[in-house]
C-alpha positions as CSV (number, residue, x, y, z in Angstrom):
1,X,-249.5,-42.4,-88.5
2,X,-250.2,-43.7,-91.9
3,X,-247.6,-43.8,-94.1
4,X,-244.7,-44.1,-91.4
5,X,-243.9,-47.6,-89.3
6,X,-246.6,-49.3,-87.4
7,X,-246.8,-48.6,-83.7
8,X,-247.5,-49.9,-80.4
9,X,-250.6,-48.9,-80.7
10,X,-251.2,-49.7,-84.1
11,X,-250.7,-53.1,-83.4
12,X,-253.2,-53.5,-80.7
13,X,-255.9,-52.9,-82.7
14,X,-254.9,-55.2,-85.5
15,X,-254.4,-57.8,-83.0
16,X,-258.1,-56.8,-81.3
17,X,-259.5,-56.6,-84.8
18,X,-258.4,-59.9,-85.7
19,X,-260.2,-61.4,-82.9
20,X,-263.3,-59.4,-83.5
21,X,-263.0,-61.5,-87.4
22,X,-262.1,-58.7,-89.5
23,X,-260.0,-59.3,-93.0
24,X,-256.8,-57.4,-93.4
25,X,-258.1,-55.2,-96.2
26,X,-261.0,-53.9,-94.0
27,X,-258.1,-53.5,-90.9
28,X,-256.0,-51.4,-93.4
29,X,-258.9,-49.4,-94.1
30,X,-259.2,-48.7,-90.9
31,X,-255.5,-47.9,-90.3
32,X,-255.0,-46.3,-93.4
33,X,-252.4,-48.9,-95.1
34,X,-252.2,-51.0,-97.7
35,X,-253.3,-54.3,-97.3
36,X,-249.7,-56.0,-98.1
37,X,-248.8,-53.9,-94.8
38,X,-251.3,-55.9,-92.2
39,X,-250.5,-59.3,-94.2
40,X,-246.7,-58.7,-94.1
41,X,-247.3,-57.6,-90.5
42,X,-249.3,-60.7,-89.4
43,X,-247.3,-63.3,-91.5
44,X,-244.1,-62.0,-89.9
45,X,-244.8,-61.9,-85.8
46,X,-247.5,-64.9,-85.9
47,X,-250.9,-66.2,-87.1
48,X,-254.3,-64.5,-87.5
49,X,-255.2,-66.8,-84.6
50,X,-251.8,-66.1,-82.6
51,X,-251.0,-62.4,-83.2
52,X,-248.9,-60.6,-80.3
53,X,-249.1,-57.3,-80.5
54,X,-246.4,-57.3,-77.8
55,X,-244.4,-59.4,-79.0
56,X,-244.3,-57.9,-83.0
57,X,-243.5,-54.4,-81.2
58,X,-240.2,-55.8,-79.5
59,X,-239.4,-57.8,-83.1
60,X,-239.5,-54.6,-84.8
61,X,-237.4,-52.8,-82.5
62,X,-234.8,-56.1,-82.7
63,X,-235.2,-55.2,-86.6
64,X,-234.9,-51.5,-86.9
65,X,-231.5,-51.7,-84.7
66,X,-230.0,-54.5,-86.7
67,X,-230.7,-52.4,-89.9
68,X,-228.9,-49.3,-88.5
69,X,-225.4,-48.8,-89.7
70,X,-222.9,-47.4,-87.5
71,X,-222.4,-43.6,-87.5
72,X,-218.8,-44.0,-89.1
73,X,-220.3,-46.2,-91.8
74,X,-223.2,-44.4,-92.9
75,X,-220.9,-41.3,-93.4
76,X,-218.2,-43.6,-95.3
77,X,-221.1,-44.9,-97.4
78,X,-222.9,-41.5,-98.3
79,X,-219.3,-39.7,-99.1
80,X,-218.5,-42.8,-102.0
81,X,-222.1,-42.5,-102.9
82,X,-221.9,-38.8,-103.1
83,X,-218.5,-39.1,-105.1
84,X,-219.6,-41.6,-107.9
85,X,-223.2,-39.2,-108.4
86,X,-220.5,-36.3,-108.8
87,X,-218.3,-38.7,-111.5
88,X,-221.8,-39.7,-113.2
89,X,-223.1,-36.2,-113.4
90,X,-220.2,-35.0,-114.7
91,X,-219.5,-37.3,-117.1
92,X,-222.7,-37.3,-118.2
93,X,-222.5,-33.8,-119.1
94,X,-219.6,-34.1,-120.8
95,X,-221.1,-36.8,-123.3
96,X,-224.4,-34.6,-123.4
97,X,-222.5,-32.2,-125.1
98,X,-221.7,-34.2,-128.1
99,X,-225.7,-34.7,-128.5
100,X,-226.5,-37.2,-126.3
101,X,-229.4,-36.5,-124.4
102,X,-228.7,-36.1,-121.1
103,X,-231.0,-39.3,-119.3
104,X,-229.5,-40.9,-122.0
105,X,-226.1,-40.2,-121.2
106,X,-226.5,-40.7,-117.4
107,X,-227.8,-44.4,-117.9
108,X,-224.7,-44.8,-120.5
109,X,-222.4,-44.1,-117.9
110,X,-224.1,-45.9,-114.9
111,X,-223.8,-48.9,-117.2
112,X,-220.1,-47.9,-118.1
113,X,-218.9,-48.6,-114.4
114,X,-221.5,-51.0,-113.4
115,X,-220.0,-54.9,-112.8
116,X,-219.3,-57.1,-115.2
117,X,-222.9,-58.5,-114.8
118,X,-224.4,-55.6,-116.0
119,X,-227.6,-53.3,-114.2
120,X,-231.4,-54.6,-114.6
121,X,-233.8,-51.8,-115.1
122,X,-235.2,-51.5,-112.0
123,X,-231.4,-51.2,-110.8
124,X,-230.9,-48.3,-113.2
125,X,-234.0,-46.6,-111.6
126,X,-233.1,-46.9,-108.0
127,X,-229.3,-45.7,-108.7
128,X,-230.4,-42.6,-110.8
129,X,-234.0,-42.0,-109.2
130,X,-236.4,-41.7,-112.5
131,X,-239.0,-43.7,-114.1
132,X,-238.7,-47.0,-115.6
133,X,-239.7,-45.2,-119.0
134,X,-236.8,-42.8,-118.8
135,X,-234.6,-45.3,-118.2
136,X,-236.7,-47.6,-120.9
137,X,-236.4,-44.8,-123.4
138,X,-232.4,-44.3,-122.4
139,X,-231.9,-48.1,-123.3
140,X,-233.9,-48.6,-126.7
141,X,-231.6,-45.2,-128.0
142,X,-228.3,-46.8,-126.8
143,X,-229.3,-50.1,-128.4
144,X,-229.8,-48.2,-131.3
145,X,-226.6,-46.9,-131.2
146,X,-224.9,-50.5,-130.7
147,X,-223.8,-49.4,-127.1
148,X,-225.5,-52.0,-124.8
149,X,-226.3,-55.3,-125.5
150,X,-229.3,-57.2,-123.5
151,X,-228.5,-60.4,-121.1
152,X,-230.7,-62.8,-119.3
153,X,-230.8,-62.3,-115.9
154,X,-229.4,-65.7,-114.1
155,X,-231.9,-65.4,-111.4
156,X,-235.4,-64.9,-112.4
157,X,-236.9,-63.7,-116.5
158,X,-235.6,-60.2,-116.1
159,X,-232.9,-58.6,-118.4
160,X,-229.6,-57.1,-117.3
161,X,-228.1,-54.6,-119.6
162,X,-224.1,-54.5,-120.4
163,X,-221.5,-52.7,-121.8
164,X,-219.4,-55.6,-123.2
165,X,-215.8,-55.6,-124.2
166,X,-217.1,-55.5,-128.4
167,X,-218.9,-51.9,-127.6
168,X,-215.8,-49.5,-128.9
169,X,-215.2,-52.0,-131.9
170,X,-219.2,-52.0,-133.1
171,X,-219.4,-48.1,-132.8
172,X,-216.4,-47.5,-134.5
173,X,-217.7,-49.6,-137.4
174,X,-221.2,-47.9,-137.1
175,X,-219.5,-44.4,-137.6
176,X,-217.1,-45.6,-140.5
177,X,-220.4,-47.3,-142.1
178,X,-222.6,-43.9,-141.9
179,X,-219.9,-42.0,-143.1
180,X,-219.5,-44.2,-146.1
181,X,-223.4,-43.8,-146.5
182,X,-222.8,-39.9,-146.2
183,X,-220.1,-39.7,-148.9
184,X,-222.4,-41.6,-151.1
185,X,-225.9,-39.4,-150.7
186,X,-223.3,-36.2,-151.1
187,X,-222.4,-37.7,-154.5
188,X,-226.7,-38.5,-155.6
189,X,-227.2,-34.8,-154.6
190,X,-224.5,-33.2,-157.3
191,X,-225.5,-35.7,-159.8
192,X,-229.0,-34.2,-159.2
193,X,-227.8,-30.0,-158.6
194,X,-224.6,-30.3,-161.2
195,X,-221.3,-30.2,-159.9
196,X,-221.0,-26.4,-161.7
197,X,-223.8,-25.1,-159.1
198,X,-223.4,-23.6,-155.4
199,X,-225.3,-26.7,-154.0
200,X,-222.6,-29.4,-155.7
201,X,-219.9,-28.0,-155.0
202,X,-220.6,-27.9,-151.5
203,X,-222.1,-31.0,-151.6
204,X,-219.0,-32.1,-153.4
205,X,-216.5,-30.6,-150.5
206,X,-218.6,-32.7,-148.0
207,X,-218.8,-36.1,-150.1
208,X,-214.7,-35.8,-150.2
209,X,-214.3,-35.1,-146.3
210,X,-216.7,-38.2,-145.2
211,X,-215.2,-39.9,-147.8
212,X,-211.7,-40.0,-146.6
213,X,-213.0,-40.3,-143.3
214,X,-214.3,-43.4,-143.7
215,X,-211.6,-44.6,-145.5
216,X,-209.0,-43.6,-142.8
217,X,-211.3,-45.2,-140.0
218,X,-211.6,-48.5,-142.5
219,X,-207.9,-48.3,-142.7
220,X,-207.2,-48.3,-139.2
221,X,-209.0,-51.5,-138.2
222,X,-206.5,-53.1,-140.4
223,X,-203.8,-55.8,-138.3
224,X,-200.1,-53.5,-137.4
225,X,-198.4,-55.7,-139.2
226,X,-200.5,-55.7,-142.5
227,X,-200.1,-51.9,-142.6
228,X,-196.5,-51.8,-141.5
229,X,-196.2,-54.0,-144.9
230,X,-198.3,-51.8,-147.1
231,X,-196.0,-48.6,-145.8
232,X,-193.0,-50.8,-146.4
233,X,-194.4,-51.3,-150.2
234,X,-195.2,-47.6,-150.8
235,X,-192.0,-46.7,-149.5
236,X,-190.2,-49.1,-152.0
237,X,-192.2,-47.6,-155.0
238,X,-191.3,-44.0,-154.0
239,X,-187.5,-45.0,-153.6
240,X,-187.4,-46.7,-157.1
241,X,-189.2,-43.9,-158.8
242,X,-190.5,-46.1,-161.8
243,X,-193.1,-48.5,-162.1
244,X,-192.3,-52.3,-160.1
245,X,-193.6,-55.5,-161.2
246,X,-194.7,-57.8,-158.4
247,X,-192.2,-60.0,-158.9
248,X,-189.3,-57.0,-158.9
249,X,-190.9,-56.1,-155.5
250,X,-190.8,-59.6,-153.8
251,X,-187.0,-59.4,-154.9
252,X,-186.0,-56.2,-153.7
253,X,-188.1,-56.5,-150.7
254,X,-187.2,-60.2,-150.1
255,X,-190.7,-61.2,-149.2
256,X,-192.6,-64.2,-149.9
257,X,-195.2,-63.0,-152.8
258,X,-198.2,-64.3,-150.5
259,X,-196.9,-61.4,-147.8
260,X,-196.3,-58.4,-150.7
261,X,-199.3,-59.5,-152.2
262,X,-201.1,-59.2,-149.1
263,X,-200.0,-55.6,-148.8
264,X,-201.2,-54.7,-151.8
265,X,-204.7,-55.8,-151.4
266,X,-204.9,-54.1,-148.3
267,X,-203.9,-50.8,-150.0
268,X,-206.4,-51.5,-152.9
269,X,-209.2,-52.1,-150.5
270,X,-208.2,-49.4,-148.0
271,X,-206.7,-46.5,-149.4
272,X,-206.5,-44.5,-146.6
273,X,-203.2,-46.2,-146.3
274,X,-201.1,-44.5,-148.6
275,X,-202.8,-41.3,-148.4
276,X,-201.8,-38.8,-150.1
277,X,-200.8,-41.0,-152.2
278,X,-202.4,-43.7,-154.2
279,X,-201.3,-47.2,-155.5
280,X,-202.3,-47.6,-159.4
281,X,-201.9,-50.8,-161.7
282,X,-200.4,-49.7,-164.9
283,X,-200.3,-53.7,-166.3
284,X,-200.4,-56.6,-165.2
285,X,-198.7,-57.4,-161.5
286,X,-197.0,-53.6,-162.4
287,X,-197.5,-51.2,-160.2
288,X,-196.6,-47.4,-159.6
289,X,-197.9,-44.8,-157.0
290,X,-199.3,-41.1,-158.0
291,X,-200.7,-38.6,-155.3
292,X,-204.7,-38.5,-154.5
293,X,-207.3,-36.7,-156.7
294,X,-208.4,-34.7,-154.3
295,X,-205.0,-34.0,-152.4
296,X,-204.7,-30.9,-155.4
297,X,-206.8,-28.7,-157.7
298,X,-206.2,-29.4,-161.2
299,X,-204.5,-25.3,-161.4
300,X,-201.8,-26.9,-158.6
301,X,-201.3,-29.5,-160.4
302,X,-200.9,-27.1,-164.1
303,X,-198.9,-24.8,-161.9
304,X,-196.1,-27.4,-160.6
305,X,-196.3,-29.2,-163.8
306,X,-194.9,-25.7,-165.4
307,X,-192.4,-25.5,-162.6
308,X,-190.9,-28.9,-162.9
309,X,-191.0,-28.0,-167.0
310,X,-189.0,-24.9,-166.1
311,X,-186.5,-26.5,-164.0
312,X,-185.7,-28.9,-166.3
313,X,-185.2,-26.8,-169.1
314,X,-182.8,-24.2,-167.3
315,X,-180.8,-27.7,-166.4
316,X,-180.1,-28.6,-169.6
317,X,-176.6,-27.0,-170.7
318,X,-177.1,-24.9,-174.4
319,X,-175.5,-26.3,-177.2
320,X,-172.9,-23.9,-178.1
321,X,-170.0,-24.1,-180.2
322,X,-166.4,-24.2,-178.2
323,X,-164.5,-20.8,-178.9
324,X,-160.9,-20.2,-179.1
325,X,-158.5,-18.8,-177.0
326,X,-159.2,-15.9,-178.8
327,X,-163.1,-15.7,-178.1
328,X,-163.8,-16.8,-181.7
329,X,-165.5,-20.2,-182.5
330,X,-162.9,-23.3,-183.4
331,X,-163.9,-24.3,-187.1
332,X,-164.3,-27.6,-187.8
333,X,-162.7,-29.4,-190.2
């Protein structure tokens, strides 16, 4: 039956064909099989001079037993198989949700709990049954996205594809990066519209969220202990309530000024840090803290400017002259 496993009969008449001279493309012609089926066939049970059909029958029998997995196992096997399609599947919809297409995703995840040694393409096709240009087309987006990196293979010139330990670190620095890039074309588009039209200040709103966003996701690549010291230093400005020179700070804090002045810079050069707040240098090595620009509107700001005026005037006691005993006012002399 062409197609299926050679038979007894099949292999009579390559063996009587052989003799007769013929070449193994005319005897798979004949049989209706590839040519790499009669040269596999020969080269395994013998010679073109030496072929048994007899003999290659009860090999492939030996074969097809020795291949065949115990009941028990088979059904072990296909329930762990059947359980990690279910995880991938599911997982993969999951990610597709975000806007990852969905090939895309399953090869992401394949990859995700593959070895440490990675899956070659031809891997990827056989575990989730599609082309090699899916999977082709799956690999070139995630490279894209900095999510697999490519390996030699050890044993032979193909490539094995990983999800190394670095992954979480580049795509968090991708994000922060097009976020940055975000903020900035928000900004060219009201400098072109005018920050008084619909467009900018929409465009405005937008420039400030991905702003802050990338500063926040800057900030928090920053070393614990850098940013327990930068907290430590806008805690010590609040509590003194007055500008701090730098080496007032150092004293009060009792810190080497290499260590203060290492907190500083990393609030200067990520000021997601002290959000709301923000550190400002009034003079030289002086420095004080005022909230964010964009934390309030300029009519917050003029309305609890007039309430802290207010308070601060009914605090003050009137000047009044001191009265007598007898309600009138004490003369002075």
């Amino acid at each position: 039956m062409p197609g299926g496993r050679l038979t007894h009969e099949d292999r009579s008449q390559i063996a009587a064909w052989l003799a007769d001279g013929l070449g193994y493309a005319e005897i798979g012609r004949r049989l209706g099989r590839p040519t790499s089926t009669i040269s596999r066939e020969v080269a395994r049970n013998g010679t073109p001079g030496a072929y048994l059909p007899g003999h290659a029958q009860q090999a492939a029998g030996h074969r097809a037993r020795r291949r065949k997995p115990r009941p028990s196992e088979a059904t072990t096997d296909q329930q762990a198989a059947e359980v990690v399609r279910g995880f991938v599947d599911q997982f993969a919809t999951l990610l597709a949700a975000t806007g990852l297409p969905r090939m895309t995703a399953r090869v992401f995840v394949s990859l995700l709990i593959a070895d440490a040694s990675g899956l070659t393409s031809a891997e990827l096709v056989h575990r989730l049954q599609v082309s090699p240009a899916s999977v082709s087309k799956s690999i070139r987006y995630l490279e894209a996205m900095d999510l697999v990196v490519r390996r030699p293979d050890a044993g032979g010139r193909r490539e094995r594809y990983v999800i190394d330990d670095d992954v979480w670190l580049r795509a968090w620095q991708s994000d922060t990066s097009a976020h940055g890039e975000i903020a900035v074309a928000a900004q060219q588009g009201i400098e072109i519209f005018g920050a008084d039209t619909t467009a900018g200040a929409r465009l405005g709103r937008m420039g400030q969220f991905f702003a802050r966003l990338s500063r926040q996701m800057s900030g928090s690549m920053l070393a614990e202990p850098v940013v327990h010291d930068a907290l430590t230093v806008l805690a010590a400005l609040v509590h003194a309530g007055r500008p701090l020179t730098l080496t007032t700070l150092a004293t009060a804090l009792d810190w080497p000024r290499d260590r203060l002045t290492a907190a500083l810079d990393a609030i200067h050069l990520h000021p997601a840090i002290a959000d709301p707040l923000v550190l400002r240098t009034i003079a030289p090595q002086t420095y004080t803290i005022t909230t964010g620009p964009d934390r309030l509107s300029p009519a917050q700001r003029q309305a609890l400017e007039e309430v802290s005026h207010t308070r601060h005037g009914a605090s003050r006691p009137e000047q009044t002259a001191p009265t007598s005993a007898r309600g009138g006012q004490v003369g002075t002399a």
